[in-house]
DRENPA-624169 format. One line per 2 residues: number of its first residue (from 0); for each residue x, y, z of C-alpha. Coordinates in pm, 1 decimal, decimal comma. Layout:
<recs>
NUM) X/Y/Z  ...;
</recs>
This chain:
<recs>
0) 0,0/0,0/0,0  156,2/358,7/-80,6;
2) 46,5/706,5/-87,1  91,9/884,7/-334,7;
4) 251,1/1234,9/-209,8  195,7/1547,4/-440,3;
6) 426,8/1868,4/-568,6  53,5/2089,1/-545,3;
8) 129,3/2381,7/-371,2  -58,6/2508,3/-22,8;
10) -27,6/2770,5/217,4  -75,8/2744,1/643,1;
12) -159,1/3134,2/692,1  -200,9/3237,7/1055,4;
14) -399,2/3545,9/1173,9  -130,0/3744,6/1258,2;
16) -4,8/3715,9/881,9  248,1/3447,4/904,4;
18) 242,6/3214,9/607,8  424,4/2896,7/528,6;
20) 426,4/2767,4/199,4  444,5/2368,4/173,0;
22) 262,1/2095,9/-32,9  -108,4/1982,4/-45,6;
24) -207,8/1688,9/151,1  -518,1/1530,3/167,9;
26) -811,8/1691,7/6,0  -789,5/2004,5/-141,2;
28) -940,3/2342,3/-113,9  -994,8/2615,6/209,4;
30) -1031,4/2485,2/558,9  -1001,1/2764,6/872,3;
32) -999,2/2657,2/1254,0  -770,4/2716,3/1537,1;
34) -400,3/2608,1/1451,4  -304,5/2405,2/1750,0;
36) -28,8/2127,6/1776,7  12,8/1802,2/1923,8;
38) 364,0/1667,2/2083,7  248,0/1269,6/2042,2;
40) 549,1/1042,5/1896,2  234,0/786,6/1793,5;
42) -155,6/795,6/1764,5  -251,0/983,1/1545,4;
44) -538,3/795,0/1374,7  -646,7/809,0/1732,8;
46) -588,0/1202,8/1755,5  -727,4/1247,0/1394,1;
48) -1036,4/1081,2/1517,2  -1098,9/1247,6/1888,1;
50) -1422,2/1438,5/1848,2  -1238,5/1716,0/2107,3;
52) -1026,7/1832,9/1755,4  -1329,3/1970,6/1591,6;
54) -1255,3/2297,3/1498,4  -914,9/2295,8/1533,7;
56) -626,6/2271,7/1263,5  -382,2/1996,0/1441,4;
58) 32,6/2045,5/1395,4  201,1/1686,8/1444,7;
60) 518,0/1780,0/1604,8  674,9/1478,5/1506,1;
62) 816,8/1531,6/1156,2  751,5/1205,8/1029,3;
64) 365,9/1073,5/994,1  205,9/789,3/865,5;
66) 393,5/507,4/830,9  166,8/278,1/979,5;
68) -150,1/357,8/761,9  -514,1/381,3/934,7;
70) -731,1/88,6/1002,2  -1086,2/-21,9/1065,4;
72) -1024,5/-100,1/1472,1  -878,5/201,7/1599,4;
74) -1056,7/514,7/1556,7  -1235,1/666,6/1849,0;
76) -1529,4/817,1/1658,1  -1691,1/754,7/1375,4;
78) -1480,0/980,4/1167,9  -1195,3/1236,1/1186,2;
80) -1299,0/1580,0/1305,5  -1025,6/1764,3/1314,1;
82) -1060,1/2081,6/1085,8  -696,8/2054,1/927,1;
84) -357,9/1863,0/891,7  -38,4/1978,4/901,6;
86) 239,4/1737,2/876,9  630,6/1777,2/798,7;
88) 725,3/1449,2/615,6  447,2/1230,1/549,5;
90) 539,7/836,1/471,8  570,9/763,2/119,5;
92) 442,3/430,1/182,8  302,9/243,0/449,6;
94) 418,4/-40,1/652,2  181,3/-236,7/894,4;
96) -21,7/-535,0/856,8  -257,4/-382,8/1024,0;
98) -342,4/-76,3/794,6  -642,5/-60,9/523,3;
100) -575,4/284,2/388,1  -328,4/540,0/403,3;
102) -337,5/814,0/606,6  -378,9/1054,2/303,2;
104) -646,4/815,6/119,5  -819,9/850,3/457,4;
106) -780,2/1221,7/507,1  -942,9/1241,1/134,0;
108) -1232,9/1015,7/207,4  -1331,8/1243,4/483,0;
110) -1244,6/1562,3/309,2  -1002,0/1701,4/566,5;
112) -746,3/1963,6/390,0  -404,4/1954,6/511,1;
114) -44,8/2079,4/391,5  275,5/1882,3/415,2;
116) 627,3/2010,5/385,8  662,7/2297,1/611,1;
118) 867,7/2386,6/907,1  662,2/2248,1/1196,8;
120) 888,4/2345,5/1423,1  935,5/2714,7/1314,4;
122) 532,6/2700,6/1383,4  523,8/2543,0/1718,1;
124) 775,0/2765,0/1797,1  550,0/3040,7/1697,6;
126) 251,9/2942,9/1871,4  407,7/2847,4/2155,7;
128) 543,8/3216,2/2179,7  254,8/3379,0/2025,0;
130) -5,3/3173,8/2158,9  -259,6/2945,1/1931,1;
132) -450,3/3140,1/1684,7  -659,1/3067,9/1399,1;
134) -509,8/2981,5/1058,0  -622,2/2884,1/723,7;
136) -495,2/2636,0/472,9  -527,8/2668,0/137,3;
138) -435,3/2449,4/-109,3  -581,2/2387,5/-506,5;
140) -711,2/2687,6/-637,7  -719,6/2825,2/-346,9;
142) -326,0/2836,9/-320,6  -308,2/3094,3/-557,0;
144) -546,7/3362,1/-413,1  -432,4/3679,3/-319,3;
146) -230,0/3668,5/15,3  -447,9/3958,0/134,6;
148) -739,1/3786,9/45,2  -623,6/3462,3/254,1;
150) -563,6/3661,4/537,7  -932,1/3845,2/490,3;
152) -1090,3/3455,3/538,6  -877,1/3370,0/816,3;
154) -986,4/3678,9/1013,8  -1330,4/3656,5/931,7;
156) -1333,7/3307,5/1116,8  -1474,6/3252,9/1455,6;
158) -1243,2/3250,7/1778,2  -1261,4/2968,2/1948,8;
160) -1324,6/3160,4/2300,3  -1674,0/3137,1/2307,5;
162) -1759,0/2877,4/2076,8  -2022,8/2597,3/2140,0;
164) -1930,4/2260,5/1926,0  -2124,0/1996,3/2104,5;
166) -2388,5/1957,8/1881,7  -2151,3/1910,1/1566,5;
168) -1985,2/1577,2/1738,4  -2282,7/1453,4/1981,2;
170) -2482,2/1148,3/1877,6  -2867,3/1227,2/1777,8;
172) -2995,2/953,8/1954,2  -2871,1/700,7/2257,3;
174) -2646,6/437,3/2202,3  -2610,5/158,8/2435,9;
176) -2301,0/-95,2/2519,2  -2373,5/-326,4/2776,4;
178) -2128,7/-411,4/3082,0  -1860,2/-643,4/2991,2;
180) -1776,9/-652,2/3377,3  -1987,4/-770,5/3641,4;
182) -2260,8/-529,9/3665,6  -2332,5/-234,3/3825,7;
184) -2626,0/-114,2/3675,2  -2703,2/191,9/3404,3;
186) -2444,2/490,6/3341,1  -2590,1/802,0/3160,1;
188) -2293,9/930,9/2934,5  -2346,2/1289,3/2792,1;
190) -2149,0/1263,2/2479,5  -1985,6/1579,6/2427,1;
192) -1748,7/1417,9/2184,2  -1682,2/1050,1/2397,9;
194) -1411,9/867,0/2229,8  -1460,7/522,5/2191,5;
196) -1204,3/404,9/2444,1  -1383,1/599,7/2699,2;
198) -1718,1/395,3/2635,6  -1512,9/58,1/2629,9;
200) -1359,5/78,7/2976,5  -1629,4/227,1/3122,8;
202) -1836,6/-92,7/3013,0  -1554,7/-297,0/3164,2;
204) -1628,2/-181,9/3496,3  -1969,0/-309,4/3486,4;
206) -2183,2/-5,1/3367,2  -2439,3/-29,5/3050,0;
208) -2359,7/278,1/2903,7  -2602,0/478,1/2767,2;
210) -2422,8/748,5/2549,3  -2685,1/1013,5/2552,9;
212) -2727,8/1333,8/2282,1  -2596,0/1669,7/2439,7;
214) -2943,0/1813,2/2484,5  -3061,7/1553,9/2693,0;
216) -3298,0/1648,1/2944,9  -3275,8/1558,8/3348,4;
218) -3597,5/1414,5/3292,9  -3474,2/1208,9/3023,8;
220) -3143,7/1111,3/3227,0  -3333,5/1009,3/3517,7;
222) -3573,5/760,2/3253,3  -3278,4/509,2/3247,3;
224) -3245,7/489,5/3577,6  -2833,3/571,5/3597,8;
226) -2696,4/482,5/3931,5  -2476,1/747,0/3781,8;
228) -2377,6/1027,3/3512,2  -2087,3/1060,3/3324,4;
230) -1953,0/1432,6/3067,6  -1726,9/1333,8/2864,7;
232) -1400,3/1508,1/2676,6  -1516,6/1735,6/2380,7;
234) -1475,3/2025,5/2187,1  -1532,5/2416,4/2271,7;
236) -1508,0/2682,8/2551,8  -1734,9/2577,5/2855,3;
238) -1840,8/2938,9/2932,5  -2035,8/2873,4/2648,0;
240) -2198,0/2555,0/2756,3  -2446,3/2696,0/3020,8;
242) -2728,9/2429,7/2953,4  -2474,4/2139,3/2968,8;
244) -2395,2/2324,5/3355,9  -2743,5/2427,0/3409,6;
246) -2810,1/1991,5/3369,2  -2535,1/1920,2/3587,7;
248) -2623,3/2133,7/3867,0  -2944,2/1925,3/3875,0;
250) -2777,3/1581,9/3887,6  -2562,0/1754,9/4183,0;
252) -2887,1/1825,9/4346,7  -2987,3/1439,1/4349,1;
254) -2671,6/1343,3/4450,2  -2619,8/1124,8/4184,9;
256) -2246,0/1001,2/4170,9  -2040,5/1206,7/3903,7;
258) -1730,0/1119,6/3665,9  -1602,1/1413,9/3405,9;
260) -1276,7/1413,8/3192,0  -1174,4/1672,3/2998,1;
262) -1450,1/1937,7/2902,7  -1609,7/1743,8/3164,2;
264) -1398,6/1858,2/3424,2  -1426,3/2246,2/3322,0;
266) -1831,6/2195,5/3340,4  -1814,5/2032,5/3683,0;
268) -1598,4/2364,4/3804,4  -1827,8/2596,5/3635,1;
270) -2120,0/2377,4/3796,7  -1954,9/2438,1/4139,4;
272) -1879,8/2789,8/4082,6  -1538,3/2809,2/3943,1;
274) -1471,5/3006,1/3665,8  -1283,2/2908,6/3345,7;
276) -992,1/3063,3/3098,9  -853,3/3002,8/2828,3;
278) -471,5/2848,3/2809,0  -231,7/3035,3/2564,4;
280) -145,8/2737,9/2365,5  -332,9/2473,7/2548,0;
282) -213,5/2109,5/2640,6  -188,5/1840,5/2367,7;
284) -9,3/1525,7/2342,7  76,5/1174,8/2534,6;
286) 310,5/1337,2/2794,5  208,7/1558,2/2958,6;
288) 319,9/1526,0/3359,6  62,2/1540,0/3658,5;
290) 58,1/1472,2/3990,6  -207,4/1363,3/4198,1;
292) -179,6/1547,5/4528,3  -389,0/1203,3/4726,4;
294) -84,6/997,8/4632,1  216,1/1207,3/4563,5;
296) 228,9/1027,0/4263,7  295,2/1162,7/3922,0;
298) 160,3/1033,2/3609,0  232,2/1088,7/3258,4;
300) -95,1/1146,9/3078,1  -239,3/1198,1/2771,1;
302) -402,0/1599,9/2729,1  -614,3/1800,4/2476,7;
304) -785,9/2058,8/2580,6  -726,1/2463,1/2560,9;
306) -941,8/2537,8/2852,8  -880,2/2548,2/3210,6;
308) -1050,6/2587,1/3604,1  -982,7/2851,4/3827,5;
310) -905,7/2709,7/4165,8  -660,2/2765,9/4470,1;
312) -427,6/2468,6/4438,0  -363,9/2389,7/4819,3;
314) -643,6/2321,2/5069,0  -1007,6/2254,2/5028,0;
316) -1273,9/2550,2/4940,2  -1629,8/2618,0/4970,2;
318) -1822,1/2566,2/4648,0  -1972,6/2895,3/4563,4;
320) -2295,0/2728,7/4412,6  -2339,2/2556,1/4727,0;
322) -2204,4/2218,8/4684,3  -1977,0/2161,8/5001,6;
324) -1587,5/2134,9/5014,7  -1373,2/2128,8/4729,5;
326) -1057,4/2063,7/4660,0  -835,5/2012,6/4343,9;
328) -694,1/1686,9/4331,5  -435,3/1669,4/4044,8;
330) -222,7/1965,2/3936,7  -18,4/2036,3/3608,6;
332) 387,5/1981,5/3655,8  477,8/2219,1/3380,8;
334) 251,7/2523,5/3426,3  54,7/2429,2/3767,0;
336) -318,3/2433,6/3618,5  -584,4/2256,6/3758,9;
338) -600,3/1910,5/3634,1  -875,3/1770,3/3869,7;
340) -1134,2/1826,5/4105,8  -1300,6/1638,0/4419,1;
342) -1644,2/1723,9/4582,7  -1597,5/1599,2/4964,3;
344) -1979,5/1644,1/5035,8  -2112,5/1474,8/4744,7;
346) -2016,1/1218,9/4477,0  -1847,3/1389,4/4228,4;
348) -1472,7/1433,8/4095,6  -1330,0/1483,9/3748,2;
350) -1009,8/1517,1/3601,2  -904,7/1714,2/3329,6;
352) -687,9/1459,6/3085,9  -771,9/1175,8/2932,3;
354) -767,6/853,2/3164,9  -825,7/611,6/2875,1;
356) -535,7/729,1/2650,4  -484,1/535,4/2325,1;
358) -201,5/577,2/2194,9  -50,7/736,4/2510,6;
360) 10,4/643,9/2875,0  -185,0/381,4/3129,1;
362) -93,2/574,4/3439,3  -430,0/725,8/3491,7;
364) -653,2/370,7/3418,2  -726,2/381,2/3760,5;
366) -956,1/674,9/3791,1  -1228,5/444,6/3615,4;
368) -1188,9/170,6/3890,6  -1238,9/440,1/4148,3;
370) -1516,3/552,7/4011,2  -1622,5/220,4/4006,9;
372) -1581,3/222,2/4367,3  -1738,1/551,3/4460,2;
374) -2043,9/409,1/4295,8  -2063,4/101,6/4480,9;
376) -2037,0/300,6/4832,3  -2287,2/599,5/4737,7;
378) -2497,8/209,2/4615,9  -2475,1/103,7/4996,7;
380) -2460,3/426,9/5169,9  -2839,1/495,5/5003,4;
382) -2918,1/123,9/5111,5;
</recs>
């Protein structure tokens, strides 16, 4: 199997007028979203296919990308999401038994534009100086537009401060995987982009998952009869997501146990009070360093998300909303932001990476088994 790679010109142009000129990859034509980049070594069919993307023009910054082809068992959605591609060296052929299509065949079949060829460490230099920012690629006719003109398109765009994406990568109707583990009973999953690895070790620890559309109602939650509720990783700013905290302030208010990762964990704080910002180039990759402050123990985990709590990092805290003591429980090693939250008066924590990385880390597995185990006491407590 081999991909053909093309001479086709195509241009990355950032919003503050930087442009690098490379070679068209994948399909062809205008794409805009917010250029961010990803420090993974391997995974990328699994970062290509993370619902939490959408939106967002991803930078590989390893130079040299798919050599081992996609296949048909590793995706984490049901397609790629991300808005664009930008690799340095993509493989001129590909090498795995596993594989069924290249990575550019596949980037084609979904119509995601992306440029090859460039510096892509002049631009994560950039960004990580500058800060991300939106960007454009442009590649086919659109290469040869005016440069003004580019940079017109790119500035027209929408930031991503203050965008709402949930609806673009939720499921329209409820999905359910039963409990490959000895049961617990029925999990309500709001699917603000759940990746499928998510859904698969959650049904390992006995729950039937119900992955539920993001406009669920309580009332319709409360139909399945969860013995507890799950928000998943996705993409978007959560100041913008006040029904999606308006519904979790209501399962607070039953007490029903509570599990977020990743856009999950910035709802929880904004359902507790906490406010929310926006990171200057955000966290993305498979190593990113935490600690969790019950242990001592740090864990290399797997991050993508631009968003972040507010929240003293030593001690507990009053909820301003009225939900007891707080306390972050895991903090970032390399900037110190908030990577996790625990209620003490009710049933709730979340954590702000990805526990189920794939490719990436294992360190974090364990969150799911404590889960697990927080719904099995709240179970007997309420007994």
């Amino acid at each position: 199997m081999t991909s053909l790679l093309t001479k086709e010109p195509a241009v990355l142009v950032l919003e503050d007028g930087s442009r690098y000129v490379g070679r068209a990859y994948g399909a062809r034509g205008t794409t805009i979203g917010e250029v961010v980049f990803a420090t993974g070594m391997t995974g990328y069919q699994e970062t290509l296919t993370d619902p939490s993307y959408a939106g967002q023009i991803v930078l590989q910054t390893a130079p040299h990308v798919g050599n081992t082809g996609m296949n048909d068992e590793d995706p984490e959605s049901r397609r790629i999401w991300v808005a664009g591609y930008i690799v340095r060296d993509p493989s001129r052929v590909v090498s795995n038994w596993r594989a069924d299509e290249s990575l550019d065949d596949a980037l084609v079949n979904d119509g995601i534009i992306g440029i090859s060829g460039i510096d892509t460490r002049a631009v994560t230099r950039h960004i990580r100086s500058a800060g991300s920012m939106r960007g454009g690629i442009f590649s086919g006719e659109a290469a040869a537009l005016d440069a003004e003109e580019q940079l017109r398109i790119v500035g027209d765009a929408p930031q991503m401060a203050g965008l709402n994406l949930s609806a673009e990568v939720s499921v329209a109707s409820a999905e359910i995987t039963p409990a490959t583990g000895e049961r617990i009973g029925n999990l309500a999953v709001l699917d603000l982009g759940v990746k499928q690895a998510t859904i698969e070790n959650l049904a390992a620890r006995g729950f039937d998952v119900h992955v539920l559309p993001q406009d669920v109602s309580f009332a319709q939650i409360q139909a399945i009869d969860p013995v507890a509720v799950f928000y998943s990783n996705g993409p978007g700013d959560p100041a913008a997501s006040g029904d999606h905290v308006a519904l979790l302030r209501e399962i607070l208010d039953e007490r029903l146990p509570f599990f977020g990762i990743c856009f999950g964990n910035q709802l929880l704080g904004r359902a507790l009070g906490l406010g929310t910002y926006k990171l200057p180039f955000g966290h993305r990759g498979i190593n990113q360093p935490v600690m969790d402050k019950t242990t001592g123990r740090v864990e290399i985990t797997a991050h993508n998300h631009g968003f972040a709590v507010e929240a003293p990092l030593e001690g507990s805290f009053d909820s301003p909303n009225g939900y007891g003591a707080i306390e972050v429980s895991h903090v970032g090693l390399n900037d110190n932001v908030v990577e996790g939250l625990r209620a003490l008066d009710i049933p709730a924590f979340s954590v702000q990476y990805h526990p189920e990385a794939a490719a990436g880390p294992h360190d974090a597995n364990y969150l799911f088994d404590r889960f697990r185990d927080m719904v099995i006491a709240t179970q007997k407590d309420n007994n």
